[in-house]
TORVONU-324856 format. One record per residue: x, y, z of N, C-alpha, C in turn; residue number from 1; residue in three letters. Coordinates in steps of 0.2 Angstrom, whole numbers, plus 5000, padded with zeros to 4 digits. Each point is the difference from the previous one (the first is absolute). Example, Ala and Ser with C-alpha at 12.3 -4.5 7.8 and 13.67 -1.06 7.14 Angstrom:
2
PT:n.x:n.y:n.z:ca.x:ca.y:ca.z:c.x:c.y:c.z:n:res
PT:5066:4972:5039:4996:5006:5000:5004:5006:5000:1:Ala
PT:4998:5005:4996:5004:5006:5001:4996:5005:5003:2:Ser
***
This chain:
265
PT:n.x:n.y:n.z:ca.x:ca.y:ca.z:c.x:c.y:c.z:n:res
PT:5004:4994:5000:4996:5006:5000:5004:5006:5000:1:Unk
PT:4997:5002:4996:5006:5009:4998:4997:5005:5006:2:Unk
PT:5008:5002:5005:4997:5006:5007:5003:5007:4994:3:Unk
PT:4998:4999:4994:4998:5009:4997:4995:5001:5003:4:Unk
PT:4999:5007:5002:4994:5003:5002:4994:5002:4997:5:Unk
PT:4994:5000:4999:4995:5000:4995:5001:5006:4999:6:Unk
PT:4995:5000:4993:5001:5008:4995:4991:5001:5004:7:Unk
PT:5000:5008:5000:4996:5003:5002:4995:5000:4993:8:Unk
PT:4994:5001:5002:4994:5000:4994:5001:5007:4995:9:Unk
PT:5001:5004:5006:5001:5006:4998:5006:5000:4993:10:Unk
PT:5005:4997:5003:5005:4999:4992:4997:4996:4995:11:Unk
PT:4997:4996:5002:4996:4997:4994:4997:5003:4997:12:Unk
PT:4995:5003:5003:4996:5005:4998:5003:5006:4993:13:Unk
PT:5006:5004:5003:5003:5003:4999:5004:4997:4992:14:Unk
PT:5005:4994:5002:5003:4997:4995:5005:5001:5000:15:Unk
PT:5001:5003:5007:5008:5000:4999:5008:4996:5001:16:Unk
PT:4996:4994:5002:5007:4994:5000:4998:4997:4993:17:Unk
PT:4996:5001:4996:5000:4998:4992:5008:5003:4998:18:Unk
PT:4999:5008:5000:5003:5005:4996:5005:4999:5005:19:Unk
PT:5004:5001:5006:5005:5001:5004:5004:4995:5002:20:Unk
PT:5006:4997:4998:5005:4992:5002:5001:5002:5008:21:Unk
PT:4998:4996:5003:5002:5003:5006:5006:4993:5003:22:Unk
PT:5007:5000:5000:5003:4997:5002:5000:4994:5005:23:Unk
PT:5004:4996:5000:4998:4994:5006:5001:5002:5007:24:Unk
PT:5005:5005:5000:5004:5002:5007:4993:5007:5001:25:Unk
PT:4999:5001:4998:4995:5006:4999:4991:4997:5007:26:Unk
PT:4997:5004:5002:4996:5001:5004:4993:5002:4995:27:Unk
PT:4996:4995:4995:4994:5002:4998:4995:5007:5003:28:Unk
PT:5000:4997:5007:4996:5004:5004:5000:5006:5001:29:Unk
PT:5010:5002:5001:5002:5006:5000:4996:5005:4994:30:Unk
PT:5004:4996:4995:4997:5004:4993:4991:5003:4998:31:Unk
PT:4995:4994:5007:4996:5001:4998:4998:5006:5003:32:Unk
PT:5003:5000:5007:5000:5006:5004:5001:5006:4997:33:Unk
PT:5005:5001:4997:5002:5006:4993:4995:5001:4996:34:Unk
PT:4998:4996:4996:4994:5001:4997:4994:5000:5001:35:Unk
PT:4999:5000:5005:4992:5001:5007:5001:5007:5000:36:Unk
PT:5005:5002:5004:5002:5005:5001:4999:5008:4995:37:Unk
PT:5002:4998:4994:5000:5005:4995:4993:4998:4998:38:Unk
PT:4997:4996:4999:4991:4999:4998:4999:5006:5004:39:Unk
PT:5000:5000:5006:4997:5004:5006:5002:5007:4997:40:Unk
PT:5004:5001:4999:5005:5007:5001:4996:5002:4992:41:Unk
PT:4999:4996:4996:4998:5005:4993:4993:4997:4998:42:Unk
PT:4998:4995:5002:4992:4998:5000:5001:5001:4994:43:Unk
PT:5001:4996:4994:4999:4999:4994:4991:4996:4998:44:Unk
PT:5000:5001:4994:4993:4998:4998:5001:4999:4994:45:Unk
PT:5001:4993:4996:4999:4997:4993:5008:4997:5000:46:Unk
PT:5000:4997:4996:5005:4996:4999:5006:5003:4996:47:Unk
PT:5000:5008:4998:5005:5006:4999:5004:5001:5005:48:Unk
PT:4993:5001:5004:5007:5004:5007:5002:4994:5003:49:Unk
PT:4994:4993:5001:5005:4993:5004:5007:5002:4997:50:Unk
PT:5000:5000:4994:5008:4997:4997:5003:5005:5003:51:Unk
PT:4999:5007:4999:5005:5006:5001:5003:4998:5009:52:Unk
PT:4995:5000:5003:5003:4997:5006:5003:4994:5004:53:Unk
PT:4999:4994:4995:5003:4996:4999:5008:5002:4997:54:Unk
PT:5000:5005:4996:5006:5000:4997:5006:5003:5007:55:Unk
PT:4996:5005:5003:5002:5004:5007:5003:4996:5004:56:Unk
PT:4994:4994:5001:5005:4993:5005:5005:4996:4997:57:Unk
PT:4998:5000:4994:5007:4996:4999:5007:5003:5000:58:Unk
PT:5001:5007:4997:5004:5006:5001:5005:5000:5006:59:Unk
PT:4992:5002:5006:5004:4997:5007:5004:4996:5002:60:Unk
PT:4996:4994:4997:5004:4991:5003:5005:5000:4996:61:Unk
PT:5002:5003:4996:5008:4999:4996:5004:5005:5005:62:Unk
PT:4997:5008:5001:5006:5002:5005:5001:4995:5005:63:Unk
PT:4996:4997:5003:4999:4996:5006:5008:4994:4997:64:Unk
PT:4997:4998:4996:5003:4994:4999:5007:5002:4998:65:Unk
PT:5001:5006:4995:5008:5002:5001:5003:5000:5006:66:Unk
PT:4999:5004:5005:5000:4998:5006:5002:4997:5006:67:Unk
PT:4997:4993:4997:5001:4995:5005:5005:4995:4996:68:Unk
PT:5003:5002:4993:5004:4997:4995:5007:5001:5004:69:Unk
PT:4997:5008:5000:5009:5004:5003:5001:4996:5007:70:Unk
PT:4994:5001:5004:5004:4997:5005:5001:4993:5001:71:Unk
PT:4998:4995:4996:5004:4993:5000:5005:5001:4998:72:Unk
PT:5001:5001:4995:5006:5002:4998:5006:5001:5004:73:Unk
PT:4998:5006:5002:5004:5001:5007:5001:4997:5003:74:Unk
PT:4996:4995:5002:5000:4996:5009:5005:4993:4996:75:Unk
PT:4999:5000:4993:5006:4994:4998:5005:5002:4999:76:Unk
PT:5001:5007:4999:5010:5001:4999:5003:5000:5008:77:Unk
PT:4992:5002:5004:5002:5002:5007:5004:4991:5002:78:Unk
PT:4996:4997:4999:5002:4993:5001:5005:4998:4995:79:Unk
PT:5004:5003:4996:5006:4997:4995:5005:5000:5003:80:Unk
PT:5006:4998:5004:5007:5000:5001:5005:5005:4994:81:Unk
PT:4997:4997:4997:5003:5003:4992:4999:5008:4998:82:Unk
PT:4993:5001:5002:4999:5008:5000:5002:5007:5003:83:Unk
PT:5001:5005:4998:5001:5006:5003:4996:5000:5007:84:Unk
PT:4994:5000:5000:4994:5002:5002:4997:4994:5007:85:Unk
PT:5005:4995:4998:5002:4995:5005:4996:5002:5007:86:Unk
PT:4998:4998:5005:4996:5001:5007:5004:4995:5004:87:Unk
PT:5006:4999:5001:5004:4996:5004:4997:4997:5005:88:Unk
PT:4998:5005:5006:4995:5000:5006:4998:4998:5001:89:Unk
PT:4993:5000:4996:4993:4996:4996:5001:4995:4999:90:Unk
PT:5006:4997:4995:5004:4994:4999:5000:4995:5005:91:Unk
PT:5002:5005:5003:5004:4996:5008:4995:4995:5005:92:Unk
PT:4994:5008:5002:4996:4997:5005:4994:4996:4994:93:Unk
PT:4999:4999:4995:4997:4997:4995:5003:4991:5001:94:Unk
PT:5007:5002:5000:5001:4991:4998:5001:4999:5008:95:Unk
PT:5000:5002:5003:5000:4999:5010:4991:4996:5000:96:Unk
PT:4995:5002:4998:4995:4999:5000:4998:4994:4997:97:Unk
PT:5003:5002:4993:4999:4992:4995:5003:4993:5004:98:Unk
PT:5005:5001:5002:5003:4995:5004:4997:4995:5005:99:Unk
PT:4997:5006:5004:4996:4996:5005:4993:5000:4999:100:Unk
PT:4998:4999:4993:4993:4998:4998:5003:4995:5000:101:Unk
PT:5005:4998:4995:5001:4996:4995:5008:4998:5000:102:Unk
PT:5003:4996:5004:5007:4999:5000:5003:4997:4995:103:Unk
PT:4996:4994:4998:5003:4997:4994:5001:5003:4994:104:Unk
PT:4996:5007:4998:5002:5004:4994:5006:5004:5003:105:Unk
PT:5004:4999:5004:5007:5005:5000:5004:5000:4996:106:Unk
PT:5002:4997:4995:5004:5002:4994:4994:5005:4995:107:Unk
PT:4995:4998:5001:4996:5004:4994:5000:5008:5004:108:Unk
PT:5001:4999:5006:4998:5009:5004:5008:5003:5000:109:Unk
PT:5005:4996:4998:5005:5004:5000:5001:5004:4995:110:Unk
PT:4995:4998:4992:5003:5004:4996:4997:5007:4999:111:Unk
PT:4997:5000:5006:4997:5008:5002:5005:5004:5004:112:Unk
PT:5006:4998:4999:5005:5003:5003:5005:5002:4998:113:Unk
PT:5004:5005:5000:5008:5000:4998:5004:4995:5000:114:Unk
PT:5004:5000:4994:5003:4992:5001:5003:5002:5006:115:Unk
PT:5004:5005:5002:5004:5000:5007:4996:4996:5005:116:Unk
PT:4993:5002:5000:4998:4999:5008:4997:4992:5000:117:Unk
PT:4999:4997:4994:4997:4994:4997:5005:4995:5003:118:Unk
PT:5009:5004:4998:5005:4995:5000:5001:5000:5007:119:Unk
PT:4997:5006:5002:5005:5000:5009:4994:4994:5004:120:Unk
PT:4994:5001:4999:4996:4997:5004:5001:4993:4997:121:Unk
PT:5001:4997:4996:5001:4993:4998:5005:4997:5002:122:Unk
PT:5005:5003:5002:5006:4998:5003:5000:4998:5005:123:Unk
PT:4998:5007:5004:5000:4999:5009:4994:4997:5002:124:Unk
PT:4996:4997:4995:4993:4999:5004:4998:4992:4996:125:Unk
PT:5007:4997:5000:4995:4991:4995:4995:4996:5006:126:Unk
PT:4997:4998:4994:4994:4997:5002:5002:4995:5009:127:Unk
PT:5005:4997:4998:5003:4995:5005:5003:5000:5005:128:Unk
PT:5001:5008:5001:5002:5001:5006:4995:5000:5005:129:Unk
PT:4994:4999:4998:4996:5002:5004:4994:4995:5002:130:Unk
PT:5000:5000:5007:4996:4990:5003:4992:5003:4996:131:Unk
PT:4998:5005:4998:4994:5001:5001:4999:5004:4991:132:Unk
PT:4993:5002:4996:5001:5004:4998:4997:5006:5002:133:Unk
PT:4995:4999:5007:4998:5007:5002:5006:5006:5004:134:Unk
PT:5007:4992:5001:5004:5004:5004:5005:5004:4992:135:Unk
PT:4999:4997:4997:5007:5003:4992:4994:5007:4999:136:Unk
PT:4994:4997:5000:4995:5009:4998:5003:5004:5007:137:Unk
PT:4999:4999:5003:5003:5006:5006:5006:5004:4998:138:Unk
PT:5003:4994:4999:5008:5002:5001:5002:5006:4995:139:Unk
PT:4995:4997:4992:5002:5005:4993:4997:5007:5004:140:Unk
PT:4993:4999:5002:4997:5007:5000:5002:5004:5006:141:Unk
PT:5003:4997:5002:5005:5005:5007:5005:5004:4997:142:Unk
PT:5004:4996:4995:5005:5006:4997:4998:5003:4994:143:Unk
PT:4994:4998:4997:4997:5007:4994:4997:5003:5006:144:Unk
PT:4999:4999:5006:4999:5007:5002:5003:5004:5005:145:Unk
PT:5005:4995:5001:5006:5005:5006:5008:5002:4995:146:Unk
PT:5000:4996:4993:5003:5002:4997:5001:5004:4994:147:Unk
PT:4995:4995:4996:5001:5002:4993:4996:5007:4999:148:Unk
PT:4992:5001:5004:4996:5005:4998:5005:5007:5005:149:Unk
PT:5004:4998:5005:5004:5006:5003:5005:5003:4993:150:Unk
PT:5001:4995:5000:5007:5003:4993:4998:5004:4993:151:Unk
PT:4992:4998:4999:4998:5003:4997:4998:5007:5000:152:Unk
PT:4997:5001:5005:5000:5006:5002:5005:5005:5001:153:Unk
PT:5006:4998:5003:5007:5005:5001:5005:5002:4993:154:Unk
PT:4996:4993:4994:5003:5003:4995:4995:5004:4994:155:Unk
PT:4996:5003:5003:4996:5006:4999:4993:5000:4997:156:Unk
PT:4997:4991:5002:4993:5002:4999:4997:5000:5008:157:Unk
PT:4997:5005:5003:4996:5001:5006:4991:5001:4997:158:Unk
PT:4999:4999:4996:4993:5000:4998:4997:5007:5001:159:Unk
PT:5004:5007:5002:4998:5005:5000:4998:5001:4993:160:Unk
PT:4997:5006:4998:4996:5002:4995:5007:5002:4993:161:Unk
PT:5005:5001:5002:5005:5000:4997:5001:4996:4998:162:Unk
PT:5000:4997:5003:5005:4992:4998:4994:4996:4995:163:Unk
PT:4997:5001:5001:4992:4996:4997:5000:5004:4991:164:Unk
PT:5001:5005:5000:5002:5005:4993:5005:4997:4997:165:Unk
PT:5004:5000:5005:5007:4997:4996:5001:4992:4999:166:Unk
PT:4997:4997:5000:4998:4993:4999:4996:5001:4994:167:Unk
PT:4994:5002:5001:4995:5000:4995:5003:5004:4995:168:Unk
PT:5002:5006:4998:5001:5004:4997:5004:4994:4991:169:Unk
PT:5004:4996:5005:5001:4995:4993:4993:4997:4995:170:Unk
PT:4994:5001:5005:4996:4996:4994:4997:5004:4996:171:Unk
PT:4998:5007:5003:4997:5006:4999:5006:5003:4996:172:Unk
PT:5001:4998:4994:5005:5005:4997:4997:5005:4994:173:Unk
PT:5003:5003:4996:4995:5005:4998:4996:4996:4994:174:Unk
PT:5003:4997:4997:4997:4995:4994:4994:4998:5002:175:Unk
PT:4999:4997:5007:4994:4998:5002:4999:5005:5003:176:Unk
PT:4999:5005:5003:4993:5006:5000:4998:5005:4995:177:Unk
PT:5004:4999:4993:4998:5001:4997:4994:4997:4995:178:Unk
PT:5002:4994:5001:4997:4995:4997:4989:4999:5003:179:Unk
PT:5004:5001:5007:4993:5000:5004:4998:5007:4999:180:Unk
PT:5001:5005:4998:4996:5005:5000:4999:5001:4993:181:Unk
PT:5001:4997:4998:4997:4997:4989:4995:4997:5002:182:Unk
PT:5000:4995:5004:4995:4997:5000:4994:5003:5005:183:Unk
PT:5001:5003:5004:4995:5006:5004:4996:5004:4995:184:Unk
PT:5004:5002:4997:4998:5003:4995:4993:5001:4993:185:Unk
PT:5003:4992:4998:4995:4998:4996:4996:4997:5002:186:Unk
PT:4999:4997:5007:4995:4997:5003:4995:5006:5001:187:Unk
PT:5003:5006:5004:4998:5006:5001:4993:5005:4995:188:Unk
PT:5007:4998:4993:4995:5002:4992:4996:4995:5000:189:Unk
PT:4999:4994:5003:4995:4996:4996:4993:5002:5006:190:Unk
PT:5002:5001:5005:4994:5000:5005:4997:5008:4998:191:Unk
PT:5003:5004:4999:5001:5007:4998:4994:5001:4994:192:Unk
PT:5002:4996:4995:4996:5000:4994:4992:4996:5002:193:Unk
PT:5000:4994:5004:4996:4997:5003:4994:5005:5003:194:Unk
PT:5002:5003:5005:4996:5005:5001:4998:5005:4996:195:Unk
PT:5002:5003:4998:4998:5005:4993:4996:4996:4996:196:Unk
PT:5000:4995:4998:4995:4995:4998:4992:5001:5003:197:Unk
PT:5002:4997:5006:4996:5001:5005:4995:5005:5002:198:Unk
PT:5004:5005:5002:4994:5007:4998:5001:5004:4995:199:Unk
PT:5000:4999:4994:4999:5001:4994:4991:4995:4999:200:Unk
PT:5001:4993:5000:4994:4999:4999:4995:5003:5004:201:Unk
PT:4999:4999:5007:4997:5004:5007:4998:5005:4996:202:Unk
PT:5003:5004:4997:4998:5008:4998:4997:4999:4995:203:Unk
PT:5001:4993:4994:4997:5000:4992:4993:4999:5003:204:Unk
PT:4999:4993:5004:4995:4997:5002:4996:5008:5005:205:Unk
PT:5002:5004:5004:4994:5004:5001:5000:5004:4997:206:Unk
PT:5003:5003:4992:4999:5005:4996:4994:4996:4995:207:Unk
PT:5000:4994:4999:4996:4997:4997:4992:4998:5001:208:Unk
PT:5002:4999:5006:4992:5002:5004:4995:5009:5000:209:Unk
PT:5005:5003:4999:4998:5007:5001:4997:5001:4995:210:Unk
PT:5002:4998:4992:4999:5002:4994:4995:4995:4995:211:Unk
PT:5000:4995:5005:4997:4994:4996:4993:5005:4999:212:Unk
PT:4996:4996:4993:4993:5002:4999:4994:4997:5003:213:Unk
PT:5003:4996:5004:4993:4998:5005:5001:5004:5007:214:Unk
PT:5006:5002:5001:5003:5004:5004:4996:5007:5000:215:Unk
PT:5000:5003:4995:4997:5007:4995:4993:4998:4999:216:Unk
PT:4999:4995:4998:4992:5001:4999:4996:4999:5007:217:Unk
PT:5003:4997:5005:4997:5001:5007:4999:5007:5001:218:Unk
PT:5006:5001:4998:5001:5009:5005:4995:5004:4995:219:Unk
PT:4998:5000:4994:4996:5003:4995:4993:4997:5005:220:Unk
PT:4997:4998:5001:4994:4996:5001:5000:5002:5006:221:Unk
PT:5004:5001:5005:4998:5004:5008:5000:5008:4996:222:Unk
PT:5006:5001:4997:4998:5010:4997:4991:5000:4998:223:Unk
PT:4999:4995:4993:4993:5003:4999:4994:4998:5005:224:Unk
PT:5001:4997:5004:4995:4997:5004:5000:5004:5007:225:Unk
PT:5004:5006:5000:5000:5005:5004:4999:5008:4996:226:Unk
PT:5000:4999:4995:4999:5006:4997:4991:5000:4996:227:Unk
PT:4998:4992:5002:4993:4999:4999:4998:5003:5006:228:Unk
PT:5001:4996:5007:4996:5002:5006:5000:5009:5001:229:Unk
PT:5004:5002:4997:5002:5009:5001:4994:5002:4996:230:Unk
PT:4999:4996:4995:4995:5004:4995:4993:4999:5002:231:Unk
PT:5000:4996:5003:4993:4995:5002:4999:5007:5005:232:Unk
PT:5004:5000:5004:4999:5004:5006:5000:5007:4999:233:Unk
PT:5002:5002:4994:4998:5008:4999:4994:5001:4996:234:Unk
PT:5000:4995:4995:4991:5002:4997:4994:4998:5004:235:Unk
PT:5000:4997:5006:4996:4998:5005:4994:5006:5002:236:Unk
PT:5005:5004:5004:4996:5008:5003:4999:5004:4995:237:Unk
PT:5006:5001:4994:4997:5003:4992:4993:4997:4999:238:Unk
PT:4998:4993:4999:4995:5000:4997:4994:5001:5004:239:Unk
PT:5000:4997:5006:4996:5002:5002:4996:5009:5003:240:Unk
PT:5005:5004:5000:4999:5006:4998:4995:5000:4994:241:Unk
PT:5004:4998:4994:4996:5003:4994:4994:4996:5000:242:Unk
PT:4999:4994:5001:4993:4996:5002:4997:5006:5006:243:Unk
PT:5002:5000:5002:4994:5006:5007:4997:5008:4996:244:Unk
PT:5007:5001:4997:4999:5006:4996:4993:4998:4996:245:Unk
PT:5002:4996:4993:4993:5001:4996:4995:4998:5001:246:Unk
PT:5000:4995:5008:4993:5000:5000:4996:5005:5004:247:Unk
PT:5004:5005:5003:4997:5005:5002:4998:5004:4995:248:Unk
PT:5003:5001:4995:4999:5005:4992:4992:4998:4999:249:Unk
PT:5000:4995:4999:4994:4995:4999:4994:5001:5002:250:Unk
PT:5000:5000:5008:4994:5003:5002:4999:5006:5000:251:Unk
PT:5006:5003:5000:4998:5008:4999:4996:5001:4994:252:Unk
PT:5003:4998:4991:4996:5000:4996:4995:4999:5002:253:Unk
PT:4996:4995:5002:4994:4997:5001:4994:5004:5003:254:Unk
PT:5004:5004:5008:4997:5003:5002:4999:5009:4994:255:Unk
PT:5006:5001:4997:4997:5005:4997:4995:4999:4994:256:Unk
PT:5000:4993:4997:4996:5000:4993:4995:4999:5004:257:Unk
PT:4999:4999:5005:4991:4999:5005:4997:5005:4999:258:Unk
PT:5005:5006:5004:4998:5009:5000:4999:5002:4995:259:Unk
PT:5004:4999:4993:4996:5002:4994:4994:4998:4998:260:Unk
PT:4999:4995:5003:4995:4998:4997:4995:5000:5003:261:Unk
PT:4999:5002:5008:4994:5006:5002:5001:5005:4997:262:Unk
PT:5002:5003:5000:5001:5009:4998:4996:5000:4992:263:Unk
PT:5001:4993:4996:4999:5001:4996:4991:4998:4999:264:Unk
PT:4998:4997:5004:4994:5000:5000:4996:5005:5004:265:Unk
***
């Protein structure tokens, strides 16, 4: 049974371990969290802006992953005897460690070492000199630590922040920070463009609802349907005036063609 950790619905949903390799040493989850996270922050709607912010996480998870590139990297030269960048220290209390997980791999934890200190501790410490082998494990880890890591530090690594510069400074040489800020760079243009994508559409999409004609004929159809009620409401008291007017006209005639009409008799 595989302990990968399940994929959230929501990336399904989304599609973004379709479109995005996500590594073996890599954390599914993490990435889904990143792109949870940007869903949230720009609330896309239709599958233009899915992609655009899907482009954003992926942009991220490559800076991420440069990143963690540089520092294995690191932590292997720091573990190379061979390298500038060497962690002798580290070395030291590392294979003190490994030993007493594991004493039967002592040839294989020596070649984490200077050959000097490989050859000093093979010498003075064989297997048969010793009744026991928790007593041979004591013995070695007593002088990587009352001897070898002392000497180490007097010939001038103290782990002070200085001394941490000047170790690492061999891996970090100019070639690679130049390298790594190329690559910042273009990742940077690609998330850069990504967004610009992004609200670009945002803005096509509610320019387009503004101007649509069912848009416009809505808003025509509230105009005339309020320029009806206005009219309705002003010829209302108009007409009824002029209806009150002529029928009083009316009777007036009436009443005078009456009076003619005795006088006339």
């Amino acid at each position: 049974m595989s302990n990968r950790p399940p994929i959230h619905i929501n990336a399904l949903k989304h599609g973004a371990f379709a479109k995005m390799m996500i590594l073996p040493w890599e954390d599914p989850q993490e990435f889904e969290k990143l792109h949870a996270a940007l869903v949230e922050e720009w609330k896309p709607v239709g599958p233009t802006e899915h992609d655009a912010v899907l482009s954003i996480a992926k942009g991220m998870w490559r800076k991420r992953r440069m990143q963690n590139f540089l520092l294995s990297q690191l932590e292997s030269h720091r573990a190379d005897p061979n390298h500038a960048a060497y962690d002798e220290a580290s070395a030291l209390r590392g294979f003190s460690s490994w030993i007493a997980a594991a004493p039967d791999e002592f040839d294989i934890a020596l070649t984490g070492l200077t050959a000097r200190n490989a050859e000093h501790l093979r010498r003075k410490f064989p297997r048969r000199d010793f009744q026991s082998t928790s007593e041979w494990v004591r013995a070695i880890q007593n002088e990587v630590t009352s001897v070898l890591l002392p000497a180490v530090q007097r010939f001038g690594f103290d782990g002070s922040p200085r001394a941490l510069i000047a170790r690492d400074a061999a891996f970090f040489s100019q070639e690679l920070v130049k390298y790594e800020l190329a690559v910042d760079e273009r990742i940077d243009a690609m998330i850069d463009r990504a967004v610009k994508r992004l609200v670009q559409t945002k803005a096509m999409k509610q320019m387009l609802v503004s101007t649509s004609p069912t848009a416009g004929g809505d808003l025509r159809k509230k105009i005339q349907s309020g320029e009806t009620v206005r009219a309705d409401r002003a010829r209302q008291p108009l007409g009824g005036k002029r209806s009150g007017g002529g029928h009083h006209r009316s009777s007036e005639d009436v009443r005078r063609g009456a009076g003619n009409g005795a006088a006339g008799r």
